[in-house]
Backbone as CSV, one residue per row, in Angstrom:
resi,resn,N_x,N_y,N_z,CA_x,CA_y,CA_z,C_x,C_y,C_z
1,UNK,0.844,-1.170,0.000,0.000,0.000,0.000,0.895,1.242,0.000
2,UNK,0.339,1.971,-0.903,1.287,3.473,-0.886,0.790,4.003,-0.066
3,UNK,1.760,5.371,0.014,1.236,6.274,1.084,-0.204,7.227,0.482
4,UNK,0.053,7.347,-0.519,-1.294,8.204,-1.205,-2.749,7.209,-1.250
5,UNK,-2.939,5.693,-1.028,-3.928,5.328,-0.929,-5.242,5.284,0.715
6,UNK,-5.521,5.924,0.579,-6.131,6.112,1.958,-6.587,4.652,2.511
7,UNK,-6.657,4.593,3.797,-6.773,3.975,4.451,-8.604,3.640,5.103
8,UNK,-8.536,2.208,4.676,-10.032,1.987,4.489,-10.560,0.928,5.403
9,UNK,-11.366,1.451,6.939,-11.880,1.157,8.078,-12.809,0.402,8.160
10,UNK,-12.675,-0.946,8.469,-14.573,-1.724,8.331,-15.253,-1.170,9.557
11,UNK,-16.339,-0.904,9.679,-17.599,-0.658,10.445,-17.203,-1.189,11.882
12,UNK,-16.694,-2.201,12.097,-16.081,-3.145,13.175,-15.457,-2.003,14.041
13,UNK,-14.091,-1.458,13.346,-13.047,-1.011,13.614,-13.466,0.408,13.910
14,UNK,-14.111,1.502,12.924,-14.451,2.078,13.519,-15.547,2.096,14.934
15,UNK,-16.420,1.384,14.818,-17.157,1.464,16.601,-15.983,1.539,17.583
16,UNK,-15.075,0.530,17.603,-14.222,0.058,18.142,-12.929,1.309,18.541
17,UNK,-12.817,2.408,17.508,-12.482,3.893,17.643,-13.028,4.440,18.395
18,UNK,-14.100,4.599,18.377,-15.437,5.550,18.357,-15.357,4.919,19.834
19,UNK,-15.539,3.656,20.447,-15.356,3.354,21.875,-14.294,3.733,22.504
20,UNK,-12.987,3.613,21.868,-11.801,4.065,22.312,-11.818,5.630,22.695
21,UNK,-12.586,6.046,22.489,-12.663,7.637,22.584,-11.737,8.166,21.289
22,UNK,-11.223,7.696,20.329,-10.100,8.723,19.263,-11.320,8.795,18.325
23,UNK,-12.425,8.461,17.893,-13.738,9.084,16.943,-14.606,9.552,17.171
24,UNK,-15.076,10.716,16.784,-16.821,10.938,17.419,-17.988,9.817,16.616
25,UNK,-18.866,9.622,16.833,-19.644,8.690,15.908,-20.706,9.739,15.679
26,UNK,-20.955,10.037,14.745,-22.475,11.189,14.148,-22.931,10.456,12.896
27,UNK,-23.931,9.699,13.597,-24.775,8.784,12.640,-24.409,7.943,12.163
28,UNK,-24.757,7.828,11.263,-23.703,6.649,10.346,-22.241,6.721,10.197
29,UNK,-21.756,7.923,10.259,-20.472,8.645,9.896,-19.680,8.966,11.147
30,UNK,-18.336,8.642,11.032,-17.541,9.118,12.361,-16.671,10.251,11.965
31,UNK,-16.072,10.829,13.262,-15.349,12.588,13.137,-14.040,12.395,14.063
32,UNK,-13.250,12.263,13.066,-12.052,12.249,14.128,-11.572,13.152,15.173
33,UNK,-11.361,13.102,16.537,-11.076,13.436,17.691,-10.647,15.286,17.637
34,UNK,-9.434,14.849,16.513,-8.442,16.164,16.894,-8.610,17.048,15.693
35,UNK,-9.708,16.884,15.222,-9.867,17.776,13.729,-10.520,18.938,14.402
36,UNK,-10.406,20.371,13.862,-10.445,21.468,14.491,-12.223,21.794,13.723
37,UNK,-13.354,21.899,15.002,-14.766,21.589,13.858,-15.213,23.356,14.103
38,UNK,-14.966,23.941,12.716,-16.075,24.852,12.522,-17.145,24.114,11.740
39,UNK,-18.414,25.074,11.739,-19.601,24.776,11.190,-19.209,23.878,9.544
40,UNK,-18.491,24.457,9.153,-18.421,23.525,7.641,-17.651,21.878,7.988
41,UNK,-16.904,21.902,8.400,-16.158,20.505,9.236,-17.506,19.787,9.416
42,UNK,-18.159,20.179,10.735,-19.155,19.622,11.693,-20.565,18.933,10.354
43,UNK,-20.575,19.839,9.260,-21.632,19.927,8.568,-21.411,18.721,7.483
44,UNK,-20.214,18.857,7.168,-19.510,17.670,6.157,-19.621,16.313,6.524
45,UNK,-19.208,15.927,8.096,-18.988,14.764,8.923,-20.630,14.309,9.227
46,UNK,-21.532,15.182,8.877,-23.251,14.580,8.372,-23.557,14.372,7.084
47,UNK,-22.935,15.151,6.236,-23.662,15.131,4.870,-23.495,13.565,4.526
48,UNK,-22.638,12.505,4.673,-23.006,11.403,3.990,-24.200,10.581,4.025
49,UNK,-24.424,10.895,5.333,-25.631,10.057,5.663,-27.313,10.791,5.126
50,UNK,-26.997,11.676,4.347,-28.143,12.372,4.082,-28.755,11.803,2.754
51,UNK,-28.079,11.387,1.907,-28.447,10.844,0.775,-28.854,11.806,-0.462
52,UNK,-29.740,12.617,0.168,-30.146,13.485,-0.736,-30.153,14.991,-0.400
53,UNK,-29.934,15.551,-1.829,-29.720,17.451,-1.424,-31.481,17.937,-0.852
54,UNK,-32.111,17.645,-0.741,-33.669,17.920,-0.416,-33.261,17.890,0.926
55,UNK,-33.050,17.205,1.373,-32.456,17.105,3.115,-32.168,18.063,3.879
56,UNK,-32.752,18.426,4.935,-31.696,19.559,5.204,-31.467,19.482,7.120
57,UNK,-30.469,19.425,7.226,-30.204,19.332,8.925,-30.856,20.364,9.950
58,UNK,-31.314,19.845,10.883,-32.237,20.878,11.477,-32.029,20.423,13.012
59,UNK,-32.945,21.065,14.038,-33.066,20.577,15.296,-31.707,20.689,15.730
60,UNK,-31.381,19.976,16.955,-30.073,19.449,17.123,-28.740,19.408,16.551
61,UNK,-28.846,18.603,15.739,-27.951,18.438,14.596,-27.379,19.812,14.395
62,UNK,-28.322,20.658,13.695,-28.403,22.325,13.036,-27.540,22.776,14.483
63,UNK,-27.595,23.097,15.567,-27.246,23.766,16.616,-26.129,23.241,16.903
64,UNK,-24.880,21.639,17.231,-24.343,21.312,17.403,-23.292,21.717,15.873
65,UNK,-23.495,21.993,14.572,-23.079,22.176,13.788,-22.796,23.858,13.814
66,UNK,-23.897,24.633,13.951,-23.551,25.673,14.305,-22.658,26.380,15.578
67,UNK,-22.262,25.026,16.175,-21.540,24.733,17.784,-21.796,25.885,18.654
68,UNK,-23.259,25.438,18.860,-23.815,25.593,20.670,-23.940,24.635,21.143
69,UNK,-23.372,23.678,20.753,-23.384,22.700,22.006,-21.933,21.684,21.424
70,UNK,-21.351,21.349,22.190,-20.301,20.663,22.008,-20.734,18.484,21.925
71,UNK,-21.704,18.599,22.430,-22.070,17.083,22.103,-22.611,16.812,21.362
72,UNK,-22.409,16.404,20.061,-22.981,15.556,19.141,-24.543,14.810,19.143
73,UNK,-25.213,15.160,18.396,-26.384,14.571,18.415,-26.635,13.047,17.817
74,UNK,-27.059,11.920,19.046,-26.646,10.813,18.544,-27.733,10.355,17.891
75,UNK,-28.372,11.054,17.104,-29.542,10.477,15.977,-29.398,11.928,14.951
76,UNK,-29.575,11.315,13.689,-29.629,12.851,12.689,-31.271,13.003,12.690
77,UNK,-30.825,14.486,12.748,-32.368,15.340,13.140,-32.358,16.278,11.616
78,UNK,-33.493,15.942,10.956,-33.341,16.430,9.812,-34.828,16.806,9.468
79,UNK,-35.057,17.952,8.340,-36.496,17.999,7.876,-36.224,17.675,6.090
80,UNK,-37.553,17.772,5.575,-37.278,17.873,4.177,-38.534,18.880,4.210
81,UNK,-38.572,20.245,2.929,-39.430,21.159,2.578,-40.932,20.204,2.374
82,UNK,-42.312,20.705,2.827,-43.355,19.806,2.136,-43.857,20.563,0.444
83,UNK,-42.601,21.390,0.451,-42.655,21.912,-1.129,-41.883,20.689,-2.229
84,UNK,-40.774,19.917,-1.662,-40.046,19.457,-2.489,-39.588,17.982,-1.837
85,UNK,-40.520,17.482,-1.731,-41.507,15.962,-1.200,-40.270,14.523,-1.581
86,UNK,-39.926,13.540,-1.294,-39.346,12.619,-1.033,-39.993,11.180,-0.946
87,UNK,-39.578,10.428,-0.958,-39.916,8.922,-0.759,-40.305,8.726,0.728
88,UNK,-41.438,8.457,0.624,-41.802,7.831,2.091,-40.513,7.229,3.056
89,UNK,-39.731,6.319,2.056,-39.005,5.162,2.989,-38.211,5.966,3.164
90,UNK,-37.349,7.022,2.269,-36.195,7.854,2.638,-36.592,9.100,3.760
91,UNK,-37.302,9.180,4.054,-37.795,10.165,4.828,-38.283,9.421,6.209
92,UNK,-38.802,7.932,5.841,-38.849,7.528,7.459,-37.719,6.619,7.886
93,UNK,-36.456,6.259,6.827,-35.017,5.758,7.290,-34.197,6.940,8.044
94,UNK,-34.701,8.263,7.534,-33.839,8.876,8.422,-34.390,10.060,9.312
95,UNK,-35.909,9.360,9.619,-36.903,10.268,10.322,-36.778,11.928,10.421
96,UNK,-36.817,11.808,8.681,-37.418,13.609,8.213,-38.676,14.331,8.306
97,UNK,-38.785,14.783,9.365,-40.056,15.287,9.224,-40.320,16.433,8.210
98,UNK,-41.214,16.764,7.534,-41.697,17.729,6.356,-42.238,19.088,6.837
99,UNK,-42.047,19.651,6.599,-41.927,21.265,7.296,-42.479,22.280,6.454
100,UNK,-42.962,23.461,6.523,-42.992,24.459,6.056,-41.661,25.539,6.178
101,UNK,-40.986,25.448,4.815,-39.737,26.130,5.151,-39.149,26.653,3.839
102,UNK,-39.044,28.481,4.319,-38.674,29.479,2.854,-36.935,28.949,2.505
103,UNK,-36.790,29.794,1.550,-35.735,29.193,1.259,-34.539,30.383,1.768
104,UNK,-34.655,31.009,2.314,-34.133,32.370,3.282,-33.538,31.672,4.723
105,UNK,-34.584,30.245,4.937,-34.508,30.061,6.379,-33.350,28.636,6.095
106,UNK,-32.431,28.418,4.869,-32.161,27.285,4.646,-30.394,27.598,3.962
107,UNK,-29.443,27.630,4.939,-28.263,27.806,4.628,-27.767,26.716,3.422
108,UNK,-26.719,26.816,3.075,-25.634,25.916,2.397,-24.082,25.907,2.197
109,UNK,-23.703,24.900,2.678,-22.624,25.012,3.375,-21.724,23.774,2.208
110,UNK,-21.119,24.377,1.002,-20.749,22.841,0.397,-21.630,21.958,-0.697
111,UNK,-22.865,22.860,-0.824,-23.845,22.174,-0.996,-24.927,21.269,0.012
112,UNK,-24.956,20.998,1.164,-24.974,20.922,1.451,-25.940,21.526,2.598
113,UNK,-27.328,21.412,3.030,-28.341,21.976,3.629,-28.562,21.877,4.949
114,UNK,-28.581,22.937,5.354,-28.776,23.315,6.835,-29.556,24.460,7.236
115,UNK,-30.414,24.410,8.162,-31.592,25.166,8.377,-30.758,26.781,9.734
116,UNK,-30.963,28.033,8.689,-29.991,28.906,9.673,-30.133,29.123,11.193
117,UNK,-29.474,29.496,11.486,-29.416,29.904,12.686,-30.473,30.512,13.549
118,UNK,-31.242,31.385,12.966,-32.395,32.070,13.279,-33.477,30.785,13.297
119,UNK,-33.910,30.385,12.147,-34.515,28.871,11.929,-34.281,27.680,13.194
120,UNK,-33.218,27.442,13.644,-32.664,26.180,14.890,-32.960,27.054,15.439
121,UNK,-32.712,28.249,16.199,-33.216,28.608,17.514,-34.837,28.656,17.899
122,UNK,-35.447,29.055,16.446,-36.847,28.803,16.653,-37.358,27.754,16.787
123,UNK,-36.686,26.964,16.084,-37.486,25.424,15.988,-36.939,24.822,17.274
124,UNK,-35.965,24.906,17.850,-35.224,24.369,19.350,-36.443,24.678,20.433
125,UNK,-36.844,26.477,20.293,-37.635,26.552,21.276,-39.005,26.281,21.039
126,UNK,-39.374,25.926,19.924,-40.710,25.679,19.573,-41.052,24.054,19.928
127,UNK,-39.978,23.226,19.541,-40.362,22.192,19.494,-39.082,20.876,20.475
128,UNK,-38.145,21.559,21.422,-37.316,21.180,21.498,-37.414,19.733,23.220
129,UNK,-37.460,18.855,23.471,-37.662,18.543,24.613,-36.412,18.362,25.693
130,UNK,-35.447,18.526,25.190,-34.511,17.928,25.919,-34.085,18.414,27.031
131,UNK,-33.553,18.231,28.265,-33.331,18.488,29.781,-32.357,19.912,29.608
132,UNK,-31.348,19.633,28.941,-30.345,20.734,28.135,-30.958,22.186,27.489
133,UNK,-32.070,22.485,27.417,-32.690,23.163,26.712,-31.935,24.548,26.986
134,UNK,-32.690,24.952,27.793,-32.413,26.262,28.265,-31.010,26.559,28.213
135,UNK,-29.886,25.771,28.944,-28.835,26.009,28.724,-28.228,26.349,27.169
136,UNK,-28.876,25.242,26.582,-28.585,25.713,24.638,-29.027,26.507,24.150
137,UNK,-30.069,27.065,24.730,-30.966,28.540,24.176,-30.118,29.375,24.605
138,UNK,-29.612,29.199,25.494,-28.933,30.292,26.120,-27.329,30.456,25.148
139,UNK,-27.062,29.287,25.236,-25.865,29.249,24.261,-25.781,30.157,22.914
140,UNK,-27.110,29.403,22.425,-27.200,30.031,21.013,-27.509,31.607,20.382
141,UNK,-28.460,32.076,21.959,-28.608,33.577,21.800,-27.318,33.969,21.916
142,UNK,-26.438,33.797,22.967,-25.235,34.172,23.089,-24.552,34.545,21.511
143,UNK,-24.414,33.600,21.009,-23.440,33.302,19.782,-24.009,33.916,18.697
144,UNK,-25.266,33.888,18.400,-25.822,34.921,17.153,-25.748,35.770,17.664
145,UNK,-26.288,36.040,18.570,-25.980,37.869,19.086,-24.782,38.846,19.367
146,UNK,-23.615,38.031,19.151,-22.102,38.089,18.856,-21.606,38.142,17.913
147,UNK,-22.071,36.578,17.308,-20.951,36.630,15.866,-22.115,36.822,14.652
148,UNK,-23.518,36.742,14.764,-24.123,37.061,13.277,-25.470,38.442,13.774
149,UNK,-25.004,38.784,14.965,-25.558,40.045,14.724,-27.690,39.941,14.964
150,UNK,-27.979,39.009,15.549,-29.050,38.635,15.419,-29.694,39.739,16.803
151,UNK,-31.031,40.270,16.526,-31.295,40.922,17.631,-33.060,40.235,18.025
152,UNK,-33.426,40.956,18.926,-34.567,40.560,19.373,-35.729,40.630,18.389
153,UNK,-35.611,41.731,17.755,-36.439,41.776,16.660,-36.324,40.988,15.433
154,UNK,-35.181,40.555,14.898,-35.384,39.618,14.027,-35.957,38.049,14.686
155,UNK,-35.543,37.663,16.190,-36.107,36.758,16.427,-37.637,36.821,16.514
156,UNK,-38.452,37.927,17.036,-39.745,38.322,16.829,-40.671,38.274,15.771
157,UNK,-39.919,38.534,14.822,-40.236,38.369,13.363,-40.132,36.822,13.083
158,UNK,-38.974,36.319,12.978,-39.002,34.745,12.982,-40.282,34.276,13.616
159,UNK,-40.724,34.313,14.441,-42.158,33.834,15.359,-43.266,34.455,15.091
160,UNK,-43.425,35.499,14.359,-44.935,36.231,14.227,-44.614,35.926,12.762
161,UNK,-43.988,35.613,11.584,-43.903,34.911,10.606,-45.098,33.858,10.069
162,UNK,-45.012,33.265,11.166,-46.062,31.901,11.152,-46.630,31.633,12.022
163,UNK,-47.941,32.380,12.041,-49.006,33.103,13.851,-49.212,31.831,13.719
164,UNK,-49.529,30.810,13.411,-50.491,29.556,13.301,-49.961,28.505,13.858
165,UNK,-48.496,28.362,13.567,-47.520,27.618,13.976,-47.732,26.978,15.543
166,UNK,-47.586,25.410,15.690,-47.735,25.078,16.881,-46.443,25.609,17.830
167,UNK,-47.197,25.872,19.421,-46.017,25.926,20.267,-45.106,27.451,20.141
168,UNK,-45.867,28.360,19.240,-45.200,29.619,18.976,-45.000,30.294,20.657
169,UNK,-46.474,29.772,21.427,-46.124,30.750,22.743,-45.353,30.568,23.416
170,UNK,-45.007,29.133,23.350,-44.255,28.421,24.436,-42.694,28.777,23.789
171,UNK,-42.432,28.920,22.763,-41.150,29.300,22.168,-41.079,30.891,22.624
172,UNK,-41.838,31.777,22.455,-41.216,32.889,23.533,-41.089,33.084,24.930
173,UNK,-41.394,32.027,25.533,-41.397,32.331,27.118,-39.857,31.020,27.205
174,UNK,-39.540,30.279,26.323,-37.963,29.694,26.766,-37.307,30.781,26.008
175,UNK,-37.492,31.944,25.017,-36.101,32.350,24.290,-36.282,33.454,25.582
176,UNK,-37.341,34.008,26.030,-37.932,35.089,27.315,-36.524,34.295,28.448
177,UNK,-36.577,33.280,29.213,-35.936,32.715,30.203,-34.506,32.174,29.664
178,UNK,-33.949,32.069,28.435,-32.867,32.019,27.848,-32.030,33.025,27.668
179,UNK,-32.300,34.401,27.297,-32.502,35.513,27.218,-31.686,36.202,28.658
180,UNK,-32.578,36.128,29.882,-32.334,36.007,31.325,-31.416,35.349,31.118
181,UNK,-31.386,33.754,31.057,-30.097,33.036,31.850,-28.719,33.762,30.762
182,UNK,-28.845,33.652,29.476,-27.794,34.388,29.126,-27.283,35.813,29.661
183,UNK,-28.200,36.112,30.453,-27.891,38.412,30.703,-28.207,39.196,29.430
184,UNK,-28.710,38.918,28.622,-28.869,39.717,27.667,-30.237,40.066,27.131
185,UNK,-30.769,41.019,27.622,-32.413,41.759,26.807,-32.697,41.517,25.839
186,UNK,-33.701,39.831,25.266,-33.290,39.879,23.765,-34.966,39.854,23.231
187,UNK,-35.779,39.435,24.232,-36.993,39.372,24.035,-37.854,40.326,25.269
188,UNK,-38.888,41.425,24.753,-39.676,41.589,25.315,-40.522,41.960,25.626
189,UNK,-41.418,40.832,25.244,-43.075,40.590,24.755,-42.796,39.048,25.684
């Protein structure tokens, strides 16, 4: 074997990494330890398992990629548009739920689809259950409100966007208490 032929891991071997602690495992796909992850890194080390460009990473996934949270989401959390529709089986192999979603609210990174920043924080607090919550809301206001400039009013707008939308109230009273736990005035209504 030359040195230019890469080196090719059975499924075995990687778990067996991935237990050792030297791989992250994200889905089907593993992320090696010491690779330095901005959002395009983090976003790449999912795209295989997506299959298709209709796909687009959301929930979880979307927020750990956008790194507010440093742990890996151990299931891919994904939607597909209910404008631009998919195969039943491909959509329930990798439990896509179908969404109402502009194409404003839908980054690309590589090719590669991911639902922005403004988009994951809404959908986190709209629909998010996990024990971690608040702390990641808190994370994430932090970080848009730093590095992309996001203010209270564009999140306001994000939510009066779609009055109809389930869970809209309950999504301003966690970004309301996220908001607080971060120190920063970002909602207030």
């Amino acid at each position: 074997m030359t040195s230019s032929t890469p080196l090719r891991l059975t499924d075995t071997e990687m778990r067996a990494a991935a237990l050792d602690g030297e791989l992250l495992p994200l889905g089907a796909s593993y992320l090696p330890l010491d690779v330095p992850l901005d959002p395009r890194t983090r976003l790449m080390a999912l795209a295989p398992a997506l299959g298709d460009d209709r796909i687009i990473i959301a929930a979880r996934c979307a927020a750990w990629v956008w790194g507010w949270t440093e742990s890996a989401c151990p299931t891919l959390c994904c939607c597909v548009s209910s404008r631009h529709r998919i195969p039943s089986t491909a959509r329930r192999t990798l439990a896509a739920r179908e969404v109402v979603i502009e194409l404003d609210e839908i980054a690309r990174l590589d090719g590669v689809a991911i639902t922005t920043p403004l988009r994951t924080l809404v959908d986190l607090a709209r629909h998010d259950e996990g024990d971690d919550l608040p702390r990641l809301l808190a994370s994430a206001l932090q970080e848009t409100a730093v590095t992309r400039g996001l203010s209270a009013e564009c999140i306001d707008e994000a939510l009066r966007r779609r009055p109809t939308a389930a869970h809209t109230r309950r999504a301003r009273v966690r970004l309301r208490q996220a908001s607080a736990e971060a120190a920063q005035p970002l909602l207030t209504r």
